[in-house]
C-alpha positions in Angstrom: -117.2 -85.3 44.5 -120.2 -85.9 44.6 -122.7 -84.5 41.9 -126.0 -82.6 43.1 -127.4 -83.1 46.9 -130.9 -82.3 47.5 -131.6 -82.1 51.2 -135.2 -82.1 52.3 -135.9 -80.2 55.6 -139.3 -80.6 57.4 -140.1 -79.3 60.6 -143.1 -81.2 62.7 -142.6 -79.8 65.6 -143.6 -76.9 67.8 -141.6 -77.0 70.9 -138.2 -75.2 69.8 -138.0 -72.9 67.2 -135.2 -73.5 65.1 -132.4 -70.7 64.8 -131.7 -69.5 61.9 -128.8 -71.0 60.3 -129.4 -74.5 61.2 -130.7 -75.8 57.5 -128.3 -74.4 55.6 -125.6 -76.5 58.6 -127.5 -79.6 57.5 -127.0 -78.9 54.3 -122.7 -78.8 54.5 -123.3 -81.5 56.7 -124.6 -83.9 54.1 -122.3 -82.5 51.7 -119.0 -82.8 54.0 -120.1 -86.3 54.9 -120.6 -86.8 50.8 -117.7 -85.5 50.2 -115.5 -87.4 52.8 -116.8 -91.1 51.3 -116.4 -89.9 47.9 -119.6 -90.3 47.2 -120.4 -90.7 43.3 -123.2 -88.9 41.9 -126.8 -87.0 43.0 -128.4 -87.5 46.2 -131.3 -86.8 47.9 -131.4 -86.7 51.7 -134.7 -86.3 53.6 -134.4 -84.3 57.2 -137.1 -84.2 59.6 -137.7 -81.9 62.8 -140.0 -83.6 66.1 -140.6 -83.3 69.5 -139.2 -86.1 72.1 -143.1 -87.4 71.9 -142.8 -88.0 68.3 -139.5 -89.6 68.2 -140.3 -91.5 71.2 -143.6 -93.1 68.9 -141.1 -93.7 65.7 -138.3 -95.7 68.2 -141.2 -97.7 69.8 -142.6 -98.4 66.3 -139.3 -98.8 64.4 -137.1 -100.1 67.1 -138.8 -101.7 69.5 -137.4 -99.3 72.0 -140.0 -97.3 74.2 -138.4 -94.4 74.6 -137.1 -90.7 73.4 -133.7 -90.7 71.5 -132.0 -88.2 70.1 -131.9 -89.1 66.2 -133.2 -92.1 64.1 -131.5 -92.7 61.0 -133.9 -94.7 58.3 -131.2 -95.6 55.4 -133.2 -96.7 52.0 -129.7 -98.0 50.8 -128.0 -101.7 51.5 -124.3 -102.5 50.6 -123.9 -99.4 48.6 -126.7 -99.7 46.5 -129.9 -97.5 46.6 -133.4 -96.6 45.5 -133.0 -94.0 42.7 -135.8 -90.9 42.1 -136.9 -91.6 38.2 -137.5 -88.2 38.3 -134.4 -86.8 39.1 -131.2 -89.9 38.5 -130.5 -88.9 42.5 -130.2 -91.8 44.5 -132.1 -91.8 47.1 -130.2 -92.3 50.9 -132.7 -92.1 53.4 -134.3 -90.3 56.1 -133.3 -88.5 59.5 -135.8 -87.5 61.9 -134.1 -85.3 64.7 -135.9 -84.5 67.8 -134.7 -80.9 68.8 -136.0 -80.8 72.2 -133.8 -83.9 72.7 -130.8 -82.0 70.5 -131.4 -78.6 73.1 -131.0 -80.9 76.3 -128.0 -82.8 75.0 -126.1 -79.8 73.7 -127.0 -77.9 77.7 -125.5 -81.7 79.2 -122.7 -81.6 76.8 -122.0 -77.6 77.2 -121.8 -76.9 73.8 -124.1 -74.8 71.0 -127.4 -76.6 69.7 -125.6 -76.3 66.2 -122.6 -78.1 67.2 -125.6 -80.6 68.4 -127.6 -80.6 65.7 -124.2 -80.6 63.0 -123.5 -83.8 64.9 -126.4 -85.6 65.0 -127.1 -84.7 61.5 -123.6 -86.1 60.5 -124.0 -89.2 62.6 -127.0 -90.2 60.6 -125.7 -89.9 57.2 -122.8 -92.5 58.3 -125.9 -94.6 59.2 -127.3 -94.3 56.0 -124.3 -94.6 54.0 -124.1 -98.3 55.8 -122.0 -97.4 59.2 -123.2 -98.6 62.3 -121.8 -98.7 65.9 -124.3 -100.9 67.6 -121.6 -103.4 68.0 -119.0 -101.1 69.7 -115.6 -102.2 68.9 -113.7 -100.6 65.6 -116.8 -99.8 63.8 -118.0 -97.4 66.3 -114.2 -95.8 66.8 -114.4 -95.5 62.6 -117.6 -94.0 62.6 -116.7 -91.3 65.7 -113.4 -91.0 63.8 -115.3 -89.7 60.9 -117.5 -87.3 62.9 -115.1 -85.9 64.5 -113.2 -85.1 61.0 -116.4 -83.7 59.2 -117.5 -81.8 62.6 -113.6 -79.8 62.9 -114.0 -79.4 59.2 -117.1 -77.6 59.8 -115.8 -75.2 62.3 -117.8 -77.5 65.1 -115.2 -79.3 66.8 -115.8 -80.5 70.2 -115.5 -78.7 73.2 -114.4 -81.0 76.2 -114.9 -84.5 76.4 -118.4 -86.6 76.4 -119.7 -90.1 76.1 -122.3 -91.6 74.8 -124.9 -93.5 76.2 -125.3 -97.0 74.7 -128.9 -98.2 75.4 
């Protein structure tokens, strides 16, 4: 169980106004996924809110990739072990910048509520910055959309339909 969890929400964006509701969703996302790896002790979480411009700047500049995504995941963690906040004795996971104009056009593709979007992308990245990736395909990536899926039903935000996901 994990201790205290401190989730940061900044929004830098002007495009979509976010509905209420939505930070206190990130919130029990972080804490399901937490909770789910068993997570030992505090932890801080930063969240971040751009447009498809901004994220589009942060994949070029981080990534190498010239183009808009959906979520970037920046884990400050390796093999478990992570910065800690002197301050507070949280350890410190990372960051997740979400572009909601990207999250409003995927969750009108994939017919579903920009919560259930924005529950899953927000759950997607904390796998990423407790160490799972799915670059690779194969098991790893079934794992990882194993363990959405678990923490997105658990939520109340299980899928409607099926959808796939485009591997750039």
């Amino acid at each position: 169980m994990p201790d205290k969890i401190k989730v940061i929400i900044t929004d830098d964006q002007k495009t979509v106004k976010i509905p209420s509701g939505v930070r206190l969703l990130i919130r029990r996302c972080c804490n399901a996924v937490l909770r789910m790896e068993q997570f030992k002790g505090s932890a801080e979480i930063s969240v971040r809110f751009v447009d498809n411009a901004m994220i589009r700047e942060l994949n070029a500049q981080h990534r190498g990739i010239d183009a808009e995504t959906d979520v970037l995941s920046f884990p400050l963690g390796e093999n478990g072990e992570y910065d800690v906040n002197p301050a507070t004795g949280a350890f410190v996971l990372g960051d997740i910048v979400i572009s909601v104009q990207k999250a409003m056009e995927q969750a009108k593709e994939y017919n579903h509520s920009l919560e259930r979007e924005i529950g899953f992308l927000t759950v997607h990245s904390m796998l990423h910055l407790l160490g799972y990736d799915h670059v690779n395909g194969g098991l790893q990536a079934v794992r990882m959309r194993e363990k959405e899926e678990e923490v997105l039903t658990q939520l109340g935000l299980k899928r409607n339909g099926s959808y796939y996901m485009d591997e750039e």
